[in-house]
ZAMARGU-4260 file (C-alpha; in steps of 0.2 Angstrom, whole numbers, plus 5000, padded with zeros to 4 digits):
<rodrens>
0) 6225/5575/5671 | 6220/5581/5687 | 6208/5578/5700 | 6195/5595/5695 | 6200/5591/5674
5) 6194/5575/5677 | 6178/5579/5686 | 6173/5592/5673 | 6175/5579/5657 | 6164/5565/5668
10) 6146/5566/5661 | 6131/5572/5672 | 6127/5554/5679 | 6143/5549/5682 | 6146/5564/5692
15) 6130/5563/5704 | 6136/5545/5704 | 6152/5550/5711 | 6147/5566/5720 | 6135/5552/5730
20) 6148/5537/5734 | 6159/5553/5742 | 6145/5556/5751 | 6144/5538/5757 | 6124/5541/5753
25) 6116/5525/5745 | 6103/5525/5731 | 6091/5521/5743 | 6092/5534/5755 | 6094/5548/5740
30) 6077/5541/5733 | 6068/5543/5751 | 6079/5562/5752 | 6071/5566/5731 | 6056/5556/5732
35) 6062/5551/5716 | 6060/5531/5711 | 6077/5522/5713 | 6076/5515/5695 | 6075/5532/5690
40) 6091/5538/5700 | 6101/5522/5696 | 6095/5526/5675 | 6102/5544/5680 | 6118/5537/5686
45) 6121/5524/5670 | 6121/5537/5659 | 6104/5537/5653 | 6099/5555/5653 | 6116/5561/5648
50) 6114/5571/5633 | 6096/5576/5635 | 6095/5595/5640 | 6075/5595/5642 | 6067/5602/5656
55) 6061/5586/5663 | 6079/5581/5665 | 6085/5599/5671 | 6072/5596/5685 | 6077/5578/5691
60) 6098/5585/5690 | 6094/5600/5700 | 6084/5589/5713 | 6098/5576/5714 | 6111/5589/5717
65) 6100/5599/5729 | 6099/5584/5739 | 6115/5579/5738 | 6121/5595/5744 | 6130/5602/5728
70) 6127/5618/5719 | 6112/5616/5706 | 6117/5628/5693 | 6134/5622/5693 | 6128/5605/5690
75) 6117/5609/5677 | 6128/5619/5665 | 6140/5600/5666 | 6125/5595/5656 | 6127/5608/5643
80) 6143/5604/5632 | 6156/5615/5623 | 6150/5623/5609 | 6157/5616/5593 | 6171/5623/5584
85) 6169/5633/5568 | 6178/5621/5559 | 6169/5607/5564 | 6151/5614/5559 | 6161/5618/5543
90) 6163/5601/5539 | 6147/5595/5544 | 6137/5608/5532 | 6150/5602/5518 | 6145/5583/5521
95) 6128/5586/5521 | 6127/5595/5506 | 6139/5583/5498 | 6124/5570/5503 | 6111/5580/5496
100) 6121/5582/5480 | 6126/5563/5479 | 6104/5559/5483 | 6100/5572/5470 | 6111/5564/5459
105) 6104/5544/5461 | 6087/5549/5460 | 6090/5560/5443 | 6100/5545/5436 | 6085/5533/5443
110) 6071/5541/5433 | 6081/5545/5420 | 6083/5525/5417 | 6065/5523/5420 | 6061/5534/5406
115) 6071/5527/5393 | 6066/5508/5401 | 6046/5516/5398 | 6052/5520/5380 | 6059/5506/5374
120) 6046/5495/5380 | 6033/5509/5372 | 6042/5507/5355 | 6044/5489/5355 | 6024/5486/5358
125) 6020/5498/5344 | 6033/5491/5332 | 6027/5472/5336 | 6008/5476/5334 | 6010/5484/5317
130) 6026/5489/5306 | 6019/5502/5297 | 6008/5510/5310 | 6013/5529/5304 | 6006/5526/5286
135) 5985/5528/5286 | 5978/5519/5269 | 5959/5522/5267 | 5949/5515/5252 | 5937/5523/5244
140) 5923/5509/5240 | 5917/5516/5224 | 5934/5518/5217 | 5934/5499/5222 | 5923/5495/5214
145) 5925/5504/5196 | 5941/5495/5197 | 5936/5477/5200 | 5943/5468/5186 | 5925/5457/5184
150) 5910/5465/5176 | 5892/5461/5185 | 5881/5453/5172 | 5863/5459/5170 | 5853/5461/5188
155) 5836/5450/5189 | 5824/5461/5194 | 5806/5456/5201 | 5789/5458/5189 | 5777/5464/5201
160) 5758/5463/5195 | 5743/5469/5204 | 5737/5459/5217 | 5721/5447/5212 | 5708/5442/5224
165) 5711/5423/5226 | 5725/5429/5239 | 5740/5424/5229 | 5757/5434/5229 | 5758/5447/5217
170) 5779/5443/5214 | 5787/5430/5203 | 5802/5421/5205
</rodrens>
């Protein structure tokens, strides 16, 4: 690996890093030349930032490099990486939707189960509360009682006589 291959593999921080101790510049002296904090600069350097291509971090790269004499545009497309093979993104969509067949799959089986869990617990409540649940018998209370094996005997009435003036009841018993 050469000098220039090795230089274009480093990541963003580690390249300022490196562009700066050639320099012979320290982290103090790049923050007073940026006005950037020197936790922010020594964050930059350990990789922190590596990865994020958002503006706020375009910004804080192109002020490092300005400052430390390199060519901004340069610096900032070693931030962006190669794009990613066919192949690869090929593999990728084909794991994902493995996954989402395999997710499908467990949460079919899952209420699948639950279902016939509910049903079995459904059918051993009914069957426990009454065996013959499905069968309605109604009687018919006159039927019943043209049936009943004993005969009522002769029904006392009461004699009602008209009523007299001493106050007395006009019913015997």
């Amino acid at each position: 690996m050469t000098r220039s291959d090795r230089v274009e593999s480093q990541a963003i921080g580690s390249y300022l890093r490196w562009q700066r101790e050639l320099r012979e510049i320290s982290v103090e002296e790049l923050a007073q030349l940026t006005r950037v904090p020197v936790r922010s600069i020594e964050r930059l350097e350990a990789g922190f930032f590596d990865g994020q291509v958002d503006g706020f971090v375009k910004g804080f790269v192109r002020t490092v490099s300005e400052s430390l004499g390199l060519d901004a545009e340069d610096t900032l497309s070693r931030m962006h990486s190669e794009p990613e093979p066919e192949e690869g993104r090929l593999v990728n969509l084909k794991r994902r939707v493995v996954g989402a067949v395999v997710g499908l799959a467990v949460v079919s089986l899952l209420g699948a189960l639950l279902f016939v869990i509910q049903q079995v617990s459904t059918r051993q409540s009914r069957s426990s509360a009454d065996v013959d649940q499905g069968v309605v018998f109604r009687r018919d209370p006159v039927r019943a009682l043209a049936e009943s094996p004993a005969e009522p005997g002769p029904v006392a009435l009461p004699v009602l006589r008209p009523p007299n003036s001493a106050g007395e009841s006009n019913t015997t018993d």
